[in-house]
Backbone of each chain as ProteinMPNN parsed JSONL, in Angstrom:
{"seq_chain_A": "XXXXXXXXXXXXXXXXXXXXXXXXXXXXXXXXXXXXXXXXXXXXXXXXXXXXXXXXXXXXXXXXXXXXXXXXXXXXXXXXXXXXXXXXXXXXXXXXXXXXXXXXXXXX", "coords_chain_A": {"N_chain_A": [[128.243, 138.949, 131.786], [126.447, 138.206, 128.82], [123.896, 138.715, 126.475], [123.302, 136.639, 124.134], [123.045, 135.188, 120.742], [122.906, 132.423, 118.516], [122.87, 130.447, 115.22], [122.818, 127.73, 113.624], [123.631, 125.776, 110.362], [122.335, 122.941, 109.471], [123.298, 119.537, 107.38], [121.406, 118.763, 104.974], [120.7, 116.127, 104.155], [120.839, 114.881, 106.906], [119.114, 112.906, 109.18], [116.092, 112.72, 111.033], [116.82, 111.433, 113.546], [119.592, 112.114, 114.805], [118.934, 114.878, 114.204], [117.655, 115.685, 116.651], [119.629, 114.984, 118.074], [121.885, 116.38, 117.542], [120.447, 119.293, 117.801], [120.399, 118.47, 120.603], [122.541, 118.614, 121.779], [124.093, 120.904, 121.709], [122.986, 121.996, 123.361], [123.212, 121.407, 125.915], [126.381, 121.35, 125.537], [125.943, 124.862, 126.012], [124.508, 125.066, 128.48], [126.339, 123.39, 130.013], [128.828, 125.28, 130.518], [128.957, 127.199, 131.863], [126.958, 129.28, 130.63], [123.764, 129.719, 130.036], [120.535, 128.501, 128.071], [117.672, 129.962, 126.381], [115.935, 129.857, 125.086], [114.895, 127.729, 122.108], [114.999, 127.911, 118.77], [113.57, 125.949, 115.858], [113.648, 126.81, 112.75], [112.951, 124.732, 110.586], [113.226, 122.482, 107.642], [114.967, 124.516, 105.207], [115.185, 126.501, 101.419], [118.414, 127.34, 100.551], [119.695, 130.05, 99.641], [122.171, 130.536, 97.484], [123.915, 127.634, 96.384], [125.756, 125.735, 98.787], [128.426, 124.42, 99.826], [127.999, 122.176, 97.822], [125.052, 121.802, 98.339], [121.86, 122.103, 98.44], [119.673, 123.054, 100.64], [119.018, 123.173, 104.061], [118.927, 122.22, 107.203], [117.954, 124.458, 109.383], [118.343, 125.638, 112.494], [118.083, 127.68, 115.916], [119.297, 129.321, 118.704], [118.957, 131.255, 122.007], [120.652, 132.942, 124.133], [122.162, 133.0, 127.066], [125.357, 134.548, 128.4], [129.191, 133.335, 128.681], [132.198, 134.836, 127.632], [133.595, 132.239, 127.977], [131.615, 130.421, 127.212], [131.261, 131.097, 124.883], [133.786, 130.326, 123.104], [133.772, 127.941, 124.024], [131.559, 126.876, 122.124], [132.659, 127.388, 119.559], [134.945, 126.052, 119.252], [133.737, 123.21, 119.493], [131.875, 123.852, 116.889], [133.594, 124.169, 114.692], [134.965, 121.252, 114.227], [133.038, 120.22, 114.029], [130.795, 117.824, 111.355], [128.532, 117.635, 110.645], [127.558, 119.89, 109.861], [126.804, 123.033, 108.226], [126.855, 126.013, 107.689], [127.621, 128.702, 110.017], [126.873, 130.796, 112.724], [127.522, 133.426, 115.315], [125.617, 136.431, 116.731], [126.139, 138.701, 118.93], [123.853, 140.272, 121.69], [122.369, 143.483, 122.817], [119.62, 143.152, 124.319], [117.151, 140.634, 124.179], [115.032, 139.692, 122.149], [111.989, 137.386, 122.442], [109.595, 137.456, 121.753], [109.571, 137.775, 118.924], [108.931, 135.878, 116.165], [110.535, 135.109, 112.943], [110.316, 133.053, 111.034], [108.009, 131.291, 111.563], [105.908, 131.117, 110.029], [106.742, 129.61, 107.821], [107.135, 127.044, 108.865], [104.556, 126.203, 109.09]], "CA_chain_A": [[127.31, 138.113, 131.014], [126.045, 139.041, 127.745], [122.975, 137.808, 124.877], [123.966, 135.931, 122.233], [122.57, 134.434, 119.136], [123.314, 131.362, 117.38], [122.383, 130.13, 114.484], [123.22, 126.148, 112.868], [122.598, 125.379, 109.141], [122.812, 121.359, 109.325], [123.205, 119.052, 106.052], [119.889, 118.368, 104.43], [120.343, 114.601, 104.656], [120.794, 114.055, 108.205], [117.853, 111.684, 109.87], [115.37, 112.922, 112.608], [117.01, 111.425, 115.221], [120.779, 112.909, 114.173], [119.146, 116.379, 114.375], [117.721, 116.042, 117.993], [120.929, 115.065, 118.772], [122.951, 117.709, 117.338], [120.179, 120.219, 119.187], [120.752, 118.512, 122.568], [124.091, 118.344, 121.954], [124.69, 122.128, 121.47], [121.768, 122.429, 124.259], [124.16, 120.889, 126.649], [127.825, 122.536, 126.111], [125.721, 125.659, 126.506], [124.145, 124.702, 129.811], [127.586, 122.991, 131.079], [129.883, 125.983, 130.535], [128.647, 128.708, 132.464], [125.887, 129.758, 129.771], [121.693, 129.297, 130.306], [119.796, 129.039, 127.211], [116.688, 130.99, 127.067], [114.915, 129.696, 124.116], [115.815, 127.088, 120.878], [114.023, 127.632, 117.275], [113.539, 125.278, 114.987], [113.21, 127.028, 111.641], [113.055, 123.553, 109.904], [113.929, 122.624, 106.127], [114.506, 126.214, 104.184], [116.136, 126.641, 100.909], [119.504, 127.889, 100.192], [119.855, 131.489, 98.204], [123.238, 129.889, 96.573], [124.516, 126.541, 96.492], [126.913, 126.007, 99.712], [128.993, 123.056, 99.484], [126.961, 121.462, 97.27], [124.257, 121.382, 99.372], [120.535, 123.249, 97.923], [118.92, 123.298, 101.265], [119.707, 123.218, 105.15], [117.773, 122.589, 108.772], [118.097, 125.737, 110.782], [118.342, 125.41, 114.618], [118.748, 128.976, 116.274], [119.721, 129.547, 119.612], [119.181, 132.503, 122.291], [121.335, 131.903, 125.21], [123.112, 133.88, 128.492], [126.722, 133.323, 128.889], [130.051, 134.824, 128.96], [133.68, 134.867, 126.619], [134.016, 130.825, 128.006], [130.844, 129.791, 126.385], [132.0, 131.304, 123.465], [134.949, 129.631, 123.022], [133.875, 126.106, 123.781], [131.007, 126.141, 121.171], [132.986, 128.03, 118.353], [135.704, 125.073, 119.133], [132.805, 122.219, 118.952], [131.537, 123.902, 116.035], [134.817, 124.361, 113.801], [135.055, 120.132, 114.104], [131.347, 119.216, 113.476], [130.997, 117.461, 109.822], [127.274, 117.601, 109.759], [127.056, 121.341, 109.675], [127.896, 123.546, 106.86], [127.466, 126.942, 108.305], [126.891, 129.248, 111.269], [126.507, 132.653, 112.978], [127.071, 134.044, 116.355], [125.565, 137.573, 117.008], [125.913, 139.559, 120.757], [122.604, 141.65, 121.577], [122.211, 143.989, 124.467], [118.608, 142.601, 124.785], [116.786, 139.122, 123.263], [113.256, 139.216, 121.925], [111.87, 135.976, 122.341], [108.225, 137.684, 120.871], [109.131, 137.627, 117.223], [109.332, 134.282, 114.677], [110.238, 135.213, 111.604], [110.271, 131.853, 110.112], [106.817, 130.454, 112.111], [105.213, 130.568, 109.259], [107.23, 128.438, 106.914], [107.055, 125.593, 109.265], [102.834, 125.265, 109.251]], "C_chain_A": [[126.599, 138.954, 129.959], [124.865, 138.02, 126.801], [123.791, 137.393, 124.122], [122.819, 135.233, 121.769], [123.376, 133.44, 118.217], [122.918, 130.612, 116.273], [123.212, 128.868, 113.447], [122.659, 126.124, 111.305], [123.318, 124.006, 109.287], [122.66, 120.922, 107.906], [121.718, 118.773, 106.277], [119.826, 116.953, 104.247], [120.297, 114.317, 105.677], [119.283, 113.462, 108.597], [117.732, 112.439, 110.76], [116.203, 112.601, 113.669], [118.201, 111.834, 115.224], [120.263, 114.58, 115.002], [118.868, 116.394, 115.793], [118.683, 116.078, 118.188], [121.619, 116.193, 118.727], [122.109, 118.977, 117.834], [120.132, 120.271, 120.606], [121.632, 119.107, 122.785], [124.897, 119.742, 122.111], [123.714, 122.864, 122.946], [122.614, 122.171, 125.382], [124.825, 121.774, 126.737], [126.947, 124.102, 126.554], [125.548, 125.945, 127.528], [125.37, 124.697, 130.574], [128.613, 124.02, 131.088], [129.451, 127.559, 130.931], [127.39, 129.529, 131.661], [123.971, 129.075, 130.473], [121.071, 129.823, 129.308], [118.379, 129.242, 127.592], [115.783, 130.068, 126.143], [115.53, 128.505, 122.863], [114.078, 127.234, 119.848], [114.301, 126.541, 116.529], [113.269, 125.779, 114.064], [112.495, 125.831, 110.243], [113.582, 123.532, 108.181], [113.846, 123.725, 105.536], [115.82, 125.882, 103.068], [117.296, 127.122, 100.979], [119.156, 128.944, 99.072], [121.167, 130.671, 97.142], [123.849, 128.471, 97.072], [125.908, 126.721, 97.975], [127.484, 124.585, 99.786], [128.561, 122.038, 99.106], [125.705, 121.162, 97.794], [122.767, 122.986, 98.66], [119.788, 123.547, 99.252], [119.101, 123.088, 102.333], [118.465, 123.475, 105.835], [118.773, 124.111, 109.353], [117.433, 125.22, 112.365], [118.93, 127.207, 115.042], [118.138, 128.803, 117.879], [119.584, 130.969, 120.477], [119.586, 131.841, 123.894], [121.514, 133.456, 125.975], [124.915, 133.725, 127.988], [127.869, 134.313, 128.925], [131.089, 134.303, 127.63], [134.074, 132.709, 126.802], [133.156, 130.048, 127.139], [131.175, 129.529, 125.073], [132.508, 130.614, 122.581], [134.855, 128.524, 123.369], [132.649, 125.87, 122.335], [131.661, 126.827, 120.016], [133.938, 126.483, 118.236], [134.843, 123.769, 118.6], [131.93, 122.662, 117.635], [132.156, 123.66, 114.48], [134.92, 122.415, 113.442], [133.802, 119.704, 113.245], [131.475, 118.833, 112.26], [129.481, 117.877, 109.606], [126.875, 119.136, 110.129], [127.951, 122.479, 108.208], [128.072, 124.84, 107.393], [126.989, 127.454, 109.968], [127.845, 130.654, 111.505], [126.45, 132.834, 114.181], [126.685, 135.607, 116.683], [125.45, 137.985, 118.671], [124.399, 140.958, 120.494], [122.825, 141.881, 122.795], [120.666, 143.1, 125.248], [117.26, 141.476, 123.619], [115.281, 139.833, 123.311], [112.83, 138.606, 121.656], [110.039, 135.956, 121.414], [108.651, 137.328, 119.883], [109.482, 136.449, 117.112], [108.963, 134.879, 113.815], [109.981, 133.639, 110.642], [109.167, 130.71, 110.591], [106.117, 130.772, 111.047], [105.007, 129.752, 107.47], [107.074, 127.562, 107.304], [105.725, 125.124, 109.232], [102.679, 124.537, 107.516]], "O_chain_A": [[126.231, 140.117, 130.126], [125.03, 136.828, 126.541], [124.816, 137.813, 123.586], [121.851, 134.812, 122.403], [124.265, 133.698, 117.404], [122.328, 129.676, 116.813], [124.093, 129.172, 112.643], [121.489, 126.391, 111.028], [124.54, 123.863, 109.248], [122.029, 121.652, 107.141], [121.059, 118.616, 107.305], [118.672, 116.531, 104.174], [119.638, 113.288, 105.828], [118.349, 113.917, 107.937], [118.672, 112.934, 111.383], [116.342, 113.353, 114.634], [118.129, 112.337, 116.345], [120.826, 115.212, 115.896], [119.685, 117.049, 116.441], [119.102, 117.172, 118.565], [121.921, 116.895, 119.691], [122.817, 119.86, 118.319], [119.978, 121.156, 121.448], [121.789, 119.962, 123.656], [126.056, 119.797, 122.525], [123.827, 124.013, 123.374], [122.69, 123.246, 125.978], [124.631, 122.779, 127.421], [127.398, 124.556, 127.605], [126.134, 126.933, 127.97], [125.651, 125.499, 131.465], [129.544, 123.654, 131.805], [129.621, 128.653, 130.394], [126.914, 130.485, 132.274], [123.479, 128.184, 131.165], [120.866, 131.032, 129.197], [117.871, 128.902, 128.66], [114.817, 129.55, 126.704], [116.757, 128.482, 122.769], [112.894, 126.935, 120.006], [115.469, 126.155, 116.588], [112.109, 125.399, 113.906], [111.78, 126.125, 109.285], [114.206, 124.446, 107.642], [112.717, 124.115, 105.239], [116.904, 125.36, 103.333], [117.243, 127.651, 102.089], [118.567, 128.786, 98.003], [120.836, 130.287, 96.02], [124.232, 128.371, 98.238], [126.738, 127.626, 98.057], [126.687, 123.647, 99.792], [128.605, 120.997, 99.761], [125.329, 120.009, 97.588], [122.833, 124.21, 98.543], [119.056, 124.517, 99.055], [119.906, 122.18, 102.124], [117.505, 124.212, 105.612], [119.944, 124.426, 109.567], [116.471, 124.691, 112.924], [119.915, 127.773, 114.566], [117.043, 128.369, 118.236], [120.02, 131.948, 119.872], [119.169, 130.881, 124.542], [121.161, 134.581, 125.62], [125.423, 132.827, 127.316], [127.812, 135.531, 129.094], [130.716, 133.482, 126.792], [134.652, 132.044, 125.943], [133.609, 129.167, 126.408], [131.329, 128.522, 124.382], [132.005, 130.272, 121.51], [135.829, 127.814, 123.12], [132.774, 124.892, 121.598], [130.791, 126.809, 119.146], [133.722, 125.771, 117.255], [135.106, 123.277, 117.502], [131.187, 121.76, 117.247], [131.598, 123.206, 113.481], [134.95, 122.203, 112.23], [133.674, 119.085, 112.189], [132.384, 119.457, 111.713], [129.152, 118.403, 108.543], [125.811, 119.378, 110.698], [129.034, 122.563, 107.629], [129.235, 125.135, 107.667], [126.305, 126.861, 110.802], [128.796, 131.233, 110.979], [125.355, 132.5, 114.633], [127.726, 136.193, 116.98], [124.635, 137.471, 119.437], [124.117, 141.879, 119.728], [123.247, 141.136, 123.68], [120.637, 142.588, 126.367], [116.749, 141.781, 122.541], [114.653, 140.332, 124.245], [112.793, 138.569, 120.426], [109.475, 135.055, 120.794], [108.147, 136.243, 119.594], [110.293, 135.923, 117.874], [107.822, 135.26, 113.553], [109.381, 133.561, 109.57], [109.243, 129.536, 110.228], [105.01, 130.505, 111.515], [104.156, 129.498, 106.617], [106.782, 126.711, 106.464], [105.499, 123.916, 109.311], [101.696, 123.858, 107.217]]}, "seq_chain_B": "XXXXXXXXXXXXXXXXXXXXXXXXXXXXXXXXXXXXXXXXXXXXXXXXXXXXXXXXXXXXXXXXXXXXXXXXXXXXXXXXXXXXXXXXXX", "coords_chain_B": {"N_chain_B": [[95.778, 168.23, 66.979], [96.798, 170.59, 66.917], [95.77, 172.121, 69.007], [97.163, 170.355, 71.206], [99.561, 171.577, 70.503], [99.223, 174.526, 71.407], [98.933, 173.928, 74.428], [101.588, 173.026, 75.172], [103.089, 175.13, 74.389], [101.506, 177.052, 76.183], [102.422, 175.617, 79.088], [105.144, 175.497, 78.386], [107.481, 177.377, 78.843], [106.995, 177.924, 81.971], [107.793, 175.22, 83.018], [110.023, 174.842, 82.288], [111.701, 176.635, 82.876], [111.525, 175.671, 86.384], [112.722, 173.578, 85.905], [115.64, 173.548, 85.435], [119.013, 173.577, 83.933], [121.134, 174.186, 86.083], [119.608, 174.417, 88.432], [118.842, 172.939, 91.12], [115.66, 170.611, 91.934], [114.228, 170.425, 94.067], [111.614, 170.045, 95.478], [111.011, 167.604, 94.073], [112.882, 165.39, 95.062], [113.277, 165.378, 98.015], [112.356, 162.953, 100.342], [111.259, 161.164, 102.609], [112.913, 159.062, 105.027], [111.861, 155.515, 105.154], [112.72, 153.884, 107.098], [112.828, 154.816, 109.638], [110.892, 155.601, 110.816], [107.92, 155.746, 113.209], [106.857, 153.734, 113.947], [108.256, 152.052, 112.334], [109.806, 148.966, 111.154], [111.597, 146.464, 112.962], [115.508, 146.308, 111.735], [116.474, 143.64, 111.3], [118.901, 140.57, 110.623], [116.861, 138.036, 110.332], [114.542, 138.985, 109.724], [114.064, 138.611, 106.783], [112.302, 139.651, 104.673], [111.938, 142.123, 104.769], [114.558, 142.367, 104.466], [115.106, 141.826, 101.977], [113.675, 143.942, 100.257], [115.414, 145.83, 99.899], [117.678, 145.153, 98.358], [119.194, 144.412, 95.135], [118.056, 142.222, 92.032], [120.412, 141.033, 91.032], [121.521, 140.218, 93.829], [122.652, 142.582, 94.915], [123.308, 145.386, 97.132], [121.315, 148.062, 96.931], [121.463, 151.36, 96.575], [121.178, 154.453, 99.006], [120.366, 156.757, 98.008], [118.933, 155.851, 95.78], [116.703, 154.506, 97.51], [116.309, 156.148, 99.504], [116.787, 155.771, 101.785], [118.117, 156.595, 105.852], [121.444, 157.844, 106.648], [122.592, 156.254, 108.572], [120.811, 154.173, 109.267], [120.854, 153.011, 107.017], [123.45, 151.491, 106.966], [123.437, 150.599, 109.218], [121.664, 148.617, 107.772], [123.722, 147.361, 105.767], [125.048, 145.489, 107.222], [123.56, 143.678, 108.697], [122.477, 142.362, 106.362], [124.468, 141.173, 105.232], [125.161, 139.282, 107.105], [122.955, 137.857, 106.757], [123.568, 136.851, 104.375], [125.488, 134.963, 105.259], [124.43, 133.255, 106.214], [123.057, 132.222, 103.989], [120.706, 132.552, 103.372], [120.007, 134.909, 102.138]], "CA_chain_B": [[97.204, 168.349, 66.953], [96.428, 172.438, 67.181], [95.061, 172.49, 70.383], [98.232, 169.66, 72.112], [100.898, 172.437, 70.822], [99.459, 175.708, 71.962], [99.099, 173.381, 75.253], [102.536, 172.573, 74.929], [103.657, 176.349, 74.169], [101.485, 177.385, 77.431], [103.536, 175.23, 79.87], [106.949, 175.415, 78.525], [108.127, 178.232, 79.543], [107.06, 177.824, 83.043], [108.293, 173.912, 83.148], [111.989, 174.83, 81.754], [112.878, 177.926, 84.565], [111.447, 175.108, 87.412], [113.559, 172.051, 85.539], [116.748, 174.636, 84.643], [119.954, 172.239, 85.042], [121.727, 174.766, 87.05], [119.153, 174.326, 89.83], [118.305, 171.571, 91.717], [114.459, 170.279, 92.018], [114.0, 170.122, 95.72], [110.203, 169.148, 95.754], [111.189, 166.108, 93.596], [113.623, 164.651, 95.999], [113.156, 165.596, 99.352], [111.394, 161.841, 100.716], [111.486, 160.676, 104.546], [113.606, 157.865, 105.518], [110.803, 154.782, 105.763], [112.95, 152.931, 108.428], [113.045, 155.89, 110.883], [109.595, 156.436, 111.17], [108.024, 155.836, 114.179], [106.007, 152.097, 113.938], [109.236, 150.631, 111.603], [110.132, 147.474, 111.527], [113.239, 146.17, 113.132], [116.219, 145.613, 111.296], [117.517, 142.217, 111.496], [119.144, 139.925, 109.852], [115.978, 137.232, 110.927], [113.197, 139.643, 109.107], [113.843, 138.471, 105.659], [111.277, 140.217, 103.952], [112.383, 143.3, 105.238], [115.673, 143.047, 103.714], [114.384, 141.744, 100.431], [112.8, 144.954, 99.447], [116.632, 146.787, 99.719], [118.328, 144.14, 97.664], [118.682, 144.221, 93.958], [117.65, 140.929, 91.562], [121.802, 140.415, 91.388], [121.592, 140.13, 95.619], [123.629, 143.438, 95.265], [122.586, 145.955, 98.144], [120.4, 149.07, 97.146], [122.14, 152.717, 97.321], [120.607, 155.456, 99.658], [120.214, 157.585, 96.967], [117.452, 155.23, 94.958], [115.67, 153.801, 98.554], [116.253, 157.275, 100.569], [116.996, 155.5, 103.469], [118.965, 157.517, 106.511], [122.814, 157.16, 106.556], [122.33, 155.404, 109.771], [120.134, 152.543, 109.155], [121.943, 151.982, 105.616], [124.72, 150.968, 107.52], [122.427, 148.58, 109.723], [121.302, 147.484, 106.797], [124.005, 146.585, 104.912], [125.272, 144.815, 108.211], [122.286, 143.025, 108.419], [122.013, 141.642, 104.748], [125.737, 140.371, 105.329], [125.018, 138.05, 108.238], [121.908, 136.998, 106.36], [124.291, 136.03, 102.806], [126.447, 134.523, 105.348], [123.664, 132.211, 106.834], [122.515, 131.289, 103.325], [119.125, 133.091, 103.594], [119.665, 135.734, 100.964]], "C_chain_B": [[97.268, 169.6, 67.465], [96.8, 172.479, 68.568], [96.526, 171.621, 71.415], [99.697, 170.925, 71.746], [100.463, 173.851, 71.023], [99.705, 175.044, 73.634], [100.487, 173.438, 75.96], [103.58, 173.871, 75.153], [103.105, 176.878, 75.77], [102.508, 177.187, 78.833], [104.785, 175.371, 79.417], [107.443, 176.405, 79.371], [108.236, 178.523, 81.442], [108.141, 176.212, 83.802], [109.838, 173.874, 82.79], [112.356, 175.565, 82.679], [112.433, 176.956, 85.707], [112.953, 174.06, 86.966], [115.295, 172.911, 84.825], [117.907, 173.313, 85.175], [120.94, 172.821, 85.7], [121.143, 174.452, 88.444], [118.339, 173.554, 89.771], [116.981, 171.603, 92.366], [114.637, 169.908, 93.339], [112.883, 169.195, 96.046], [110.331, 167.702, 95.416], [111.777, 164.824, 94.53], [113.928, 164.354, 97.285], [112.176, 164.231, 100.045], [111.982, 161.643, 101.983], [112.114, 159.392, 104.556], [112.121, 156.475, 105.511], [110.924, 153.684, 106.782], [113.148, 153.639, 109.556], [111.947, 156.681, 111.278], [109.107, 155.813, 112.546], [107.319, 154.298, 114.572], [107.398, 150.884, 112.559], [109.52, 149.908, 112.105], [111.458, 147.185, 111.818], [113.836, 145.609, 112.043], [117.181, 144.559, 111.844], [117.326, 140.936, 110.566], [118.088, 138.01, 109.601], [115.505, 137.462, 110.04], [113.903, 139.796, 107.397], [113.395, 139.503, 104.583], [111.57, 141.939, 103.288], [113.783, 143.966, 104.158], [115.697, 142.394, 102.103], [114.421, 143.08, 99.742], [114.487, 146.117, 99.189], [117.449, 146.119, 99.012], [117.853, 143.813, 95.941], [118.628, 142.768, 93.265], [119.224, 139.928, 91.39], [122.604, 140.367, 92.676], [122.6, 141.439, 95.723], [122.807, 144.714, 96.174], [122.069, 147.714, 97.463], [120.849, 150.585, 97.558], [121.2, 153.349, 98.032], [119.83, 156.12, 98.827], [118.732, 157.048, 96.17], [116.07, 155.166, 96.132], [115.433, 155.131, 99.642], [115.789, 156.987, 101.957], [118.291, 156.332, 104.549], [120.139, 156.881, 106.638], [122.649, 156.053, 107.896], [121.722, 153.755, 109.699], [120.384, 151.909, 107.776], [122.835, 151.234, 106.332], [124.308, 149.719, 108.331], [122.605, 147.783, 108.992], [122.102, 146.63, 106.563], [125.152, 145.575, 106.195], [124.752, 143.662, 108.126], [122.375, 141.575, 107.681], [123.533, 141.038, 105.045], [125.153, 139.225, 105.9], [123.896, 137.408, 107.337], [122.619, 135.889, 105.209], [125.051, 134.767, 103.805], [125.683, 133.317, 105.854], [122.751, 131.03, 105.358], [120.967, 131.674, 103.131], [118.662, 134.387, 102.456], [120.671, 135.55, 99.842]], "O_chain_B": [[97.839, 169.724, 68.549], [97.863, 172.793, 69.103], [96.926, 172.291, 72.367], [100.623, 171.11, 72.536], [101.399, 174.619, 70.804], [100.643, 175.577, 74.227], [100.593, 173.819, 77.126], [104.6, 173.807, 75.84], [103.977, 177.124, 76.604], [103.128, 178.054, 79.45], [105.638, 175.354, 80.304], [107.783, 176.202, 80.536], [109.144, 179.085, 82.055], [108.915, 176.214, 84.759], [110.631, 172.963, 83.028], [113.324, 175.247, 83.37], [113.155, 177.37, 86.614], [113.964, 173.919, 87.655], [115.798, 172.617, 83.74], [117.868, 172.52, 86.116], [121.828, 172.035, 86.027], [121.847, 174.257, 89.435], [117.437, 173.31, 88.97], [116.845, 172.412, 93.283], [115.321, 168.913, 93.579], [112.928, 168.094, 96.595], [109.943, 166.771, 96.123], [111.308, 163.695, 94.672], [114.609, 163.415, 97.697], [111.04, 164.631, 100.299], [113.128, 161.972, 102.291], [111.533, 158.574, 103.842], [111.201, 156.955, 106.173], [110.08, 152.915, 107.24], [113.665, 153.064, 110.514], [111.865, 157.797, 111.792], [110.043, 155.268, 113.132], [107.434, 153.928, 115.74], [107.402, 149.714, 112.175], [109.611, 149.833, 113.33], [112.39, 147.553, 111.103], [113.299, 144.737, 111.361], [118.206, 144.598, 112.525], [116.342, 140.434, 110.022], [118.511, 137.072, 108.926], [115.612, 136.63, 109.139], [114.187, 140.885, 106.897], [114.149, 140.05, 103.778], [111.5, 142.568, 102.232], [114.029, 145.003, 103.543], [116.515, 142.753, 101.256], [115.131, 143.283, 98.757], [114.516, 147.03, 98.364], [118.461, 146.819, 99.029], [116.825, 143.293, 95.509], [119.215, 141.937, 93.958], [119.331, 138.709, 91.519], [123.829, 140.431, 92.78], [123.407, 141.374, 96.65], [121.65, 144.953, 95.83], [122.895, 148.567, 97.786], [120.643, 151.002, 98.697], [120.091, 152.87, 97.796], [118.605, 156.056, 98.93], [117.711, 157.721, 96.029], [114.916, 155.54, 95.924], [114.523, 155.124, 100.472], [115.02, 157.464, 102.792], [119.35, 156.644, 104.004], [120.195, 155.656, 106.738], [122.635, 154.853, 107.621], [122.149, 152.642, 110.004], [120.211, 150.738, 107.439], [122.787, 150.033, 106.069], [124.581, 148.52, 108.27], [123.228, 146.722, 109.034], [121.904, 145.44, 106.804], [126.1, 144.988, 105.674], [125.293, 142.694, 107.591], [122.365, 140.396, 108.037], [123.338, 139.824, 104.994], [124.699, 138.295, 105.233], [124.045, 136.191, 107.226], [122.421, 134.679, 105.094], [125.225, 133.673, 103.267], [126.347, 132.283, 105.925], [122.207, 129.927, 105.411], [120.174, 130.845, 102.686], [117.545, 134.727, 102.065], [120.537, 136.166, 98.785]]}, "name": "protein", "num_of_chains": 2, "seq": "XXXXXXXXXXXXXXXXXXXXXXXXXXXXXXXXXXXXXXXXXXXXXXXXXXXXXXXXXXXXXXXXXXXXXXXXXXXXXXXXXXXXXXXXXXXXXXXXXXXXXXXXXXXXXXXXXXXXXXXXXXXXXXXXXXXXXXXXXXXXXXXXXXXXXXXXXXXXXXXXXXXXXXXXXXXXXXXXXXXXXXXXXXXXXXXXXXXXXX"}
């Protein structure tokens, strides 16, 4: 079992109740496949540095989870399908620090 | 005018054998790493701010040489600042 880091940029139109979903929804396969998340951020609306598929601006959802090589490999698969996401990021850490938010003080 | 070129004549000669272009100004260049000190700030691709200040105005990454950061945490860096371009954040 190893840290990980995930990180969602969703389209900038989706509706409130869309995005819970798509953070249950990733809140879930994590849970059901051998993984235990630790923590979920909400960064909320942040610009874009460059245009990404036409798109100026993107929700962030980030993720700090448990899990092993299966986790992996079911949300890279449910991610590769999704339509309402444009990008994303998994990093492995030896150890999570749930102290810092860099982006708590864009959302006040 | 007088008085700025005997000035002028005083220092030279000392200011040309320090600045000779055979030999290299040590005092000038010798600066400490400022991410390997002992209260720095983590690098990661999260802390924004952080990797702002190593990033030139055409998002291109910042040699050693200008920022006299240690080979070591360049390499973080420019780790780092990837994952960040790749998230859309820089």
């Amino acid at each position: 079992m190893a840290f990980y880091e995930n990180t969602i940029v969703a389209k900038q139109d989706l509706a409130e109740k869309d995005l819970e979903e798509l953070r249950d929804k990733y809140n879930q396969i994590i849970n059901s496949s051998s993984g235990r998340v630790v923590k979920i951020e909400e960064w909320g609306l942040l610009k874009l540095a460059n245009r990404i598929k036409k798109y100026n601006k993107g929700f962030y959802i980030h993720y700090k989870f448990e899990g092993s090589k299966k986790t992996l490999n079911e949300i890279e698969k449910k991610l590769r399908i999704e339509k309402s996401i444009i990008r994303h990021l998994t990093v492995r850490y030896k150890k999570l620090d749930t102290k810092n938010e860099y982006f708590k003080k864009d959302k006040q | 005018m007088k008085r700025k070129n005997r000035k002028s004549q005083r220092k030279g000669p000392n200011s040309i054998s320090k600045l000779s272009l055979f030999q290299k100004n040590d005092s000038k260049f010798s600066k400490k790493c400022p991410l390997s000190l002992k209260n720095s700030p983590l690098i990661d691709y999260k802390n924004i701010d952080l990797l702002k200040k190593y990033i030139s105005e055409n998002g291109k990454i910042v040699s050693s040489k200008i920022t006299s950061v240690s080979f070591g945490k360049q390499k973080q860096l420019t780790r780092e600042i990837k994952k960040a371009k790749i998230l859309g954040l820089l």
